[in-house]
C-alpha positions in Angstrom: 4.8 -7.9 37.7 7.5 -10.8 37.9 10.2 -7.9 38.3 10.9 -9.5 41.2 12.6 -12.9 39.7 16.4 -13.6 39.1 17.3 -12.2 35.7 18.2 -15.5 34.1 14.8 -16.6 35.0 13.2 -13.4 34.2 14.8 -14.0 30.8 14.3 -17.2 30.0 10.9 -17.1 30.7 10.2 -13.8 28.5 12.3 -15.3 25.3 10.5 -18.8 25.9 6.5 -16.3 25.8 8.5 -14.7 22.6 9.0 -17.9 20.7 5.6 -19.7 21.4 4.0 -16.0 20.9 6.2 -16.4 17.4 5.1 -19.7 16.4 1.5 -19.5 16.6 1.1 -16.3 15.6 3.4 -16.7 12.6 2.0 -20.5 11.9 -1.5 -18.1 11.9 0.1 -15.5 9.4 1.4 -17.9 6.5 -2.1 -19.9 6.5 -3.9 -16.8 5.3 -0.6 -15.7 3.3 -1.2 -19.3 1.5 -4.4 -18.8 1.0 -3.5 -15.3 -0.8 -1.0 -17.1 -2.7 -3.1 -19.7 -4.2 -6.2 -17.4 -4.7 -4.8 -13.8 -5.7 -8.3 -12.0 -6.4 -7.3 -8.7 -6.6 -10.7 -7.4 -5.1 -9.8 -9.5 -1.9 -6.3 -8.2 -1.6 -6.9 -6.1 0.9 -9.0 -8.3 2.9 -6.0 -10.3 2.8 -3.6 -7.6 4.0 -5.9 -6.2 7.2 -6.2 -10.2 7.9 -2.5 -10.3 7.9 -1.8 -6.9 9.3 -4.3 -7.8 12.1 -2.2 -10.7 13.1 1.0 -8.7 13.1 -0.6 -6.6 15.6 -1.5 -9.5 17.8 2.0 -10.5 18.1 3.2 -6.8 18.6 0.6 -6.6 21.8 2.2 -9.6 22.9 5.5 -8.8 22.9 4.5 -5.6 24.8 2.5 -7.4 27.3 5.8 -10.0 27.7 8.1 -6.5 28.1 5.3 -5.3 31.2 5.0 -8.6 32.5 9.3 -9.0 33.6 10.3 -5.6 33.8 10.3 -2.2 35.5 10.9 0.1 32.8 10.0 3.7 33.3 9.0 5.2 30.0 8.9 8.5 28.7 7.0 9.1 25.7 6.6 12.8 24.3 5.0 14.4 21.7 2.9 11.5 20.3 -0.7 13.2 21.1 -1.3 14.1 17.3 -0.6 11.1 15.2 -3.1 9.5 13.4 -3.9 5.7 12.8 -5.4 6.1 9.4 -2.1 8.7 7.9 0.7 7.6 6.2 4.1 8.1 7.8 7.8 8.1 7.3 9.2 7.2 10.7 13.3 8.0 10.9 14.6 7.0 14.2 18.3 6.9 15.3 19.5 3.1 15.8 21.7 1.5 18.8 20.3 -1.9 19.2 17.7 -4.4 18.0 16.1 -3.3 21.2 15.0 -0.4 19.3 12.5 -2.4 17.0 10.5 -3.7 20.1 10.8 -0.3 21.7 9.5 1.5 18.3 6.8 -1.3 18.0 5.6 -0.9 22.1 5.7 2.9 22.1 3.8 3.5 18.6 1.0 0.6 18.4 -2.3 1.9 18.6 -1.3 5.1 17.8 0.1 4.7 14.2 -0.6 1.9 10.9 1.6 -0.9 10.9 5.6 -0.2 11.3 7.1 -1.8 8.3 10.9 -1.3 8.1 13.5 -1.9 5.2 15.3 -4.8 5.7 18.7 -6.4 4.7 18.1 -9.4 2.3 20.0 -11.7 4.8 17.3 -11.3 6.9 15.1 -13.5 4.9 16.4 -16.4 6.1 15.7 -15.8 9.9 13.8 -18.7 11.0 10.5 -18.3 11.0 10.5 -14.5 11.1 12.1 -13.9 7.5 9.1 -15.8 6.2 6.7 -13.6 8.3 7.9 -10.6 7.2 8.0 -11.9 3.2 4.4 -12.6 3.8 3.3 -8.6 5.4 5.1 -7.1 2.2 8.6 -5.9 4.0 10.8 -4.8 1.4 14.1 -6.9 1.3 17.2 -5.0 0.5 20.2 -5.9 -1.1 22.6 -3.1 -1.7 25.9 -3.1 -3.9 28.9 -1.6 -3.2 30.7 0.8 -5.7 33.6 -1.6 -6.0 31.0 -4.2 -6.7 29.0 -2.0 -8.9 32.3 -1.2 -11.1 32.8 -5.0 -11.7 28.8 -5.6 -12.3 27.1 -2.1 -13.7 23.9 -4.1 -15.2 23.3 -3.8 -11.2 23.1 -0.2 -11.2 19.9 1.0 -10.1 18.3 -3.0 -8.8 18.3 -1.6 -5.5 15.9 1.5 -5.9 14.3 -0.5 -8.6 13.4 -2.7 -5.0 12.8 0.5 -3.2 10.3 1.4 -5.6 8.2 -1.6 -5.8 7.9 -1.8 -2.4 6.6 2.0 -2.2 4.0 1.0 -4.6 2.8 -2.0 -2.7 2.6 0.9 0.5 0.2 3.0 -1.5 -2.9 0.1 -0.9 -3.2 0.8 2.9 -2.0 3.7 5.5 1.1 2.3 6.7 4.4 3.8 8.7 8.0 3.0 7.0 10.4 2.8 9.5 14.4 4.3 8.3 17.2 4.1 10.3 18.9 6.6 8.6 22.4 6.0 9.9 22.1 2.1 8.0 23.7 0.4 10.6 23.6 0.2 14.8 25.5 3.2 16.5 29.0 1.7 17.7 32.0 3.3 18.9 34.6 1.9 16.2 31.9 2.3 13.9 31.6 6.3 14.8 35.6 6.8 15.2 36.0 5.1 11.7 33.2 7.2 10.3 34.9 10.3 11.7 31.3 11.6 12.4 30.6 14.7 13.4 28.1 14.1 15.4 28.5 13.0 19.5 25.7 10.2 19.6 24.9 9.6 16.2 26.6 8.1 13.3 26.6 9.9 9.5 22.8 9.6 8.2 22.3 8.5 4.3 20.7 10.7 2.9 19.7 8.9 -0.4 17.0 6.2 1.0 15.2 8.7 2.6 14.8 11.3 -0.3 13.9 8.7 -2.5 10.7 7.2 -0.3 9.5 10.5 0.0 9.7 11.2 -4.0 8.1 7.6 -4.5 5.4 8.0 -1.7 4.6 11.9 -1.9 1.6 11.8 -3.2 0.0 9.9 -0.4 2.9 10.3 2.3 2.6 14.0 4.1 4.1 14.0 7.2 7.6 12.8 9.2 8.1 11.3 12.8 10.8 12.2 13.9 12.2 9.7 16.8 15.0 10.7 19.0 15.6 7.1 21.2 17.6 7.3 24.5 18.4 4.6 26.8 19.7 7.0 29.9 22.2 4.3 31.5 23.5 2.8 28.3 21.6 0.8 25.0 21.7 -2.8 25.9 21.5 -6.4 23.8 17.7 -8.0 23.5 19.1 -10.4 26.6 19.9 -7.6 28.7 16.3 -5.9 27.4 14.3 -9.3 28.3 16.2 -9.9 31.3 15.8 -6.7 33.1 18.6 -4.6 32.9 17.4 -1.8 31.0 15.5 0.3 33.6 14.5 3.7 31.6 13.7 4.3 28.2 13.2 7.8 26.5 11.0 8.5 23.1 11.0 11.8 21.7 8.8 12.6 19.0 9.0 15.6 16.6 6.2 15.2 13.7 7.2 17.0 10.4 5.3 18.2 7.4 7.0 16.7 3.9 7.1 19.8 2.3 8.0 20.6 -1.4 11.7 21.6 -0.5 12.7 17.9 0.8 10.7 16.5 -2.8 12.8 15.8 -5.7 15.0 13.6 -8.2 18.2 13.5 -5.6 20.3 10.8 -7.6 19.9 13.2 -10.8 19.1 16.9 -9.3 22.7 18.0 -7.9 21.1 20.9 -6.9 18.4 19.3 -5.0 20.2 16.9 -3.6 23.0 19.3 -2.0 19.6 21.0 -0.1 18.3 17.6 0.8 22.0 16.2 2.4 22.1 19.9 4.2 18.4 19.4 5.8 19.0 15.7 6.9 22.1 17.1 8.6 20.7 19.7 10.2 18.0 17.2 11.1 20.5 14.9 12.8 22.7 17.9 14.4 19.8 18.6 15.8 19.2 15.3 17.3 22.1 15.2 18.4 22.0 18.4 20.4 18.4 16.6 21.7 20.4 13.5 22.8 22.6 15.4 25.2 20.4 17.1 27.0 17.9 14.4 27.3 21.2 12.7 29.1 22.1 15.5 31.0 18.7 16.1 32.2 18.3 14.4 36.3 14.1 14.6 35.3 13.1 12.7 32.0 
């Protein structure tokens, strides 16, 4: 609708709706968050969580409404017609830019529970936001390196001991968990020092994924897969608020978790050989999807 405006305008207007949409949404969020603090009945835990999940979603409408309101963007969303809002999901989504957050969160509401992604445990200490998502049960991260592992092995297992907990906590209510199975945004130096072999996409870890699927399977059954393209180029969340991103593409491939892709993968070297060889194939795959999505003059 206000398309028409300079781009500095267009963006400073759209991040200044961002941050009051923010504030009182999130000022909203951690009253009933205190109030589930100070009174943790466990029958009215999950009164609490639709209260705060319902807020969430506010702010997600929002922020989609803000994206409409100063930009042209022509989407393309396929294969979405059979999810579900009341199923569990594992959502794993190539990663270029924190665009793709707002993107994932504008294409999928309404259709699907709550995105909920894994985050680093820096990212508690976002202003305002870090608190937010401490308060809707996002897992916080922390992983260890092997050198730093060598030097402290009573940290040896913290991080899935994390992963764990927070798949226990997603058992209460249908919700989707978001991986970006390559761990990190898609960058050139990043791909050239991986040595990946993949055109578009960086290596995928395979260990996250097979172990939310063990910890979840009983109540997790299906995959949605998300192949995001931005056809002239992934941009920064200035150049996504101020207009330059014209045409977004979200592919969607929904797969069953079936008992092949189940299993103990940091003890099972059998198992975990056939995992790393589907998520592969899973990515080649993507990858192949990328370039013709790219080459394609139609969308």
């Amino acid at each position: 609708m206000l398309d028409f405006l300079p781009r500095f305008v267009k963006g400073s207007l759209s991040f200044l709706l961002y941050l009051i949409n923010t504030i009182v949404l999130c000022s909203l969020l951690f009253c009933v968050a205190l109030v589930k603090l100070i009174f943790p009945v466990p029958s009215l835990k999950k009164y609490y969580d639709s209260m705060l999940i319902y807020i969430a979603m506010r702010w997600v409408g929002i922020n989609a409404f803000n994206t409409d309101l100063f930009n042209r963007i022509e989407w393309t969303f396929k294969g979405a017609e059979r999810l579900e809002k009341e199923e569990w999901y594992l959502l794993l989504c190539n990663h270029q830019s924190w665009v793709d957050i707002l993107v994932l969160q504008k294409m999928f509401m309404g259709k699907v529970p709550m995105l909920k992604f894994f985050l680093k445990k820096e990212l508690i200490w976002v202003p305002i936001l870090g608190l937010a998502w401490w308060a809707l049960d996002f897992p916080f991260m922390r992983r260890y390196s092997s050198k730093f592992l060598e030097k402290n092995p009573h940290l040896k297992g913290k991080d899935l001991e994390s992963t764990k907990k927070a798949c226990e906590k997603f058992k209460t209510i249908p919700v989707c968990v978001v991986n970006f199975v390559e761990g990190t945004r898609f960058k050139p130096e990043k791909h050239k020092r991986q040595k990946s072999p993949y055109t578009h996409l960086l290596t995928p870890k395979a260990g996250g994924v097979a172990f939310v699927i063990s910890a979840m399977g009983d109540c997790m059954h299906k995959i949605i897969n998300v192949t995001i393209v931005y056809p002239d180029g992934a941009d920064t969340f200035w150049g996504f608020i101020s207009g330059r991103i014209r045409r977004v593409i979200v592919d969607v491939d929904i797969l069953p978790i079936t008992s092949d892709i189940k299993g103990d993968y940091f003890n099972d070297a059998q198992f975990r050989e056939r995992f790393c060889t589907w998520i592969n194939t899973l990515w080649k795959d993507k990858d192949m999807k990328i370039s013709r999505l790219l080459k394609s003059p139609i969308h």
